[in-house]
C-alpha positions in Angstrom: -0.3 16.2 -6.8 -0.1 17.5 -10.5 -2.3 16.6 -13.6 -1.0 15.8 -17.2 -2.4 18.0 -19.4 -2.7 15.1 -21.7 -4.5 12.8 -19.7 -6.2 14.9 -16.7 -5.0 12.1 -14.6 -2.9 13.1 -11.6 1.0 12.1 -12.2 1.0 10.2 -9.1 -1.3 8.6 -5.9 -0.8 9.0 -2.0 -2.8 7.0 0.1 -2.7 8.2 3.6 -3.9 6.0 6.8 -6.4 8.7 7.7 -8.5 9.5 4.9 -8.6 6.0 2.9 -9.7 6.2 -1.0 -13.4 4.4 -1.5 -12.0 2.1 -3.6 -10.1 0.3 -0.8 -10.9 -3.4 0.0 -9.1 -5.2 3.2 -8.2 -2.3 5.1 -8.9 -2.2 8.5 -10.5 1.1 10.1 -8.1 4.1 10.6 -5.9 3.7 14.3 -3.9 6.6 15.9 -0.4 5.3 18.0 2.8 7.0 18.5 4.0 6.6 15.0 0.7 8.7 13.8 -2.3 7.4 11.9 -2.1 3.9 10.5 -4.3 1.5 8.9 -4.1 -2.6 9.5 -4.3 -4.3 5.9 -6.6 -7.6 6.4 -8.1 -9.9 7.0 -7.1 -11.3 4.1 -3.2 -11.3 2.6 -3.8 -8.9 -0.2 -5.0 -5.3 0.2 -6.5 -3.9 -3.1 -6.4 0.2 -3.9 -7.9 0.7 -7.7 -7.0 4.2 -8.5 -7.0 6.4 -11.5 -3.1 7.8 -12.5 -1.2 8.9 -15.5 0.8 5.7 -16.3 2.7 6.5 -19.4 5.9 6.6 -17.4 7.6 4.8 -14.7 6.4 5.4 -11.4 8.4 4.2 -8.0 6.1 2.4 -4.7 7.0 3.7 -1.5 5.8 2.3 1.2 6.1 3.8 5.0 4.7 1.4 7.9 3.5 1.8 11.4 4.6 -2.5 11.8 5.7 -5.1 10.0 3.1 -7.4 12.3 5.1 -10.5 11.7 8.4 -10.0 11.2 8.7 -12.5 8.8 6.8 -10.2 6.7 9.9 -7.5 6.9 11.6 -9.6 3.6 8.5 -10.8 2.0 6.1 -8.2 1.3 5.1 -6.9 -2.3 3.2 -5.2 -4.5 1.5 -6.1 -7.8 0.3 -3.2 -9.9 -2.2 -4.1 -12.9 -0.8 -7.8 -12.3 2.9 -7.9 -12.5 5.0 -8.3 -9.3 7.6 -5.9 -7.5 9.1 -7.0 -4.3 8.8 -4.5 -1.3 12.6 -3.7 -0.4 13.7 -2.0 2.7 15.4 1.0 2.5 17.3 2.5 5.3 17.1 1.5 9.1 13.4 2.5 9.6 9.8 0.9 8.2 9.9 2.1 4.5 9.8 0.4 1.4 10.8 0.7 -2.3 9.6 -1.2 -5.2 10.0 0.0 -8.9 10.7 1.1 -11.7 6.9 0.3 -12.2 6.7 0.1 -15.9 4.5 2.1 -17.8 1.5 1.3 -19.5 -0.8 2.7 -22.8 -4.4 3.9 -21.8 -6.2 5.6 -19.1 -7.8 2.4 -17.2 -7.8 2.2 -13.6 -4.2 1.0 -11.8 -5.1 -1.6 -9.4 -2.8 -2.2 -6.9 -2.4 -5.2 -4.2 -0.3 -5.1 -1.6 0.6 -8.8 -0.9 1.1 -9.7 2.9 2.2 -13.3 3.3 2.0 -13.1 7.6 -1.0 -12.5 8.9 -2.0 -12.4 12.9 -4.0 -11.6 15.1 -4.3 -8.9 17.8 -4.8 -10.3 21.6 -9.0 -10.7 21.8 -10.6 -8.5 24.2 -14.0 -10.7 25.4 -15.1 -13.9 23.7 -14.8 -12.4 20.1 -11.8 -14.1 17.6 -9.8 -10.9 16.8 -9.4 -10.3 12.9 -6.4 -11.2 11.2 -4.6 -8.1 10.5 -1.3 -7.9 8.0 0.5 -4.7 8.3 0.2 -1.0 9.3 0.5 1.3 6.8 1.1 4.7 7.3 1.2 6.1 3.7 1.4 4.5 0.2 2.9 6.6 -2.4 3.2 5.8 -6.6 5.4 9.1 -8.1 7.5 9.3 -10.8 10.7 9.1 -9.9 13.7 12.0 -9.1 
């Protein structure tokens, strides 16, 4: 990812499954699968990334998943960055989501971003132990400018 020369922030953020940011908060631990390397958001119904990017122009969300774990969550997923909403849309036949134009913003503050799951559930438990309430996998999360 590039920096703006006049901010030294990076023009964009990629969260892969495997190596998670430290300022993650309801993620579940890193899982390997057929689809790759994913990460269950939960237990709670919003996963929160805080990251530092170059916001002074639109960016676009995309979002690739490993499940929808409910599939009521398929149509009803979203993302809110620094507080205003952008519904999750499908694109093409697969597991990936768009949401943008993300508008842009003045200063170099941190970009917090929730992922809003509205369906959680929970995994079959193995022993006595309630399983934790997992959202969705997430493969990668990507906030670029656009084409």
């Amino acid at each position: 990812m590039t920096q703006s020369s006049a901010t030294r922030l990076p023009e964009g953020f990629i969260f892969e499954a495997a190596k998670p940011p430290p300022d993650a908060l309801h993620f579940h631990a890193p899982e390997e699968g057929a689809g790759g390397v994913f990460c269950w958001t939960g237990p709670g119904a919003e996963a929160v990334l805080n990251i530092r990017i170059d916001r002074r122009y639109p960016l676009r969300a995309w979002l690739e998943l490993a499940n929808f774990g409910n599939p009521a969550n398929r149509d009803a997923l979203s993302l809110i960055v620094d507080g205003d909403l952008y519904p999750l849309m499908r694109r093409g036949p697969g597991q990936n989501l768009l949401a943008g134009p993300i508008l842009p913003r003045e200063g170099d503050e941190p970009t917090q971003l929730v992922i809003r799951v509205p369906h959680l559930h929970s995994p079959p438990a193995e022993g006595h132990r309630a399983a934790p309430l997992r959202g969705i996998a997430i493969k990668r999360l990507s906030l670029i400018p656009p084409d």
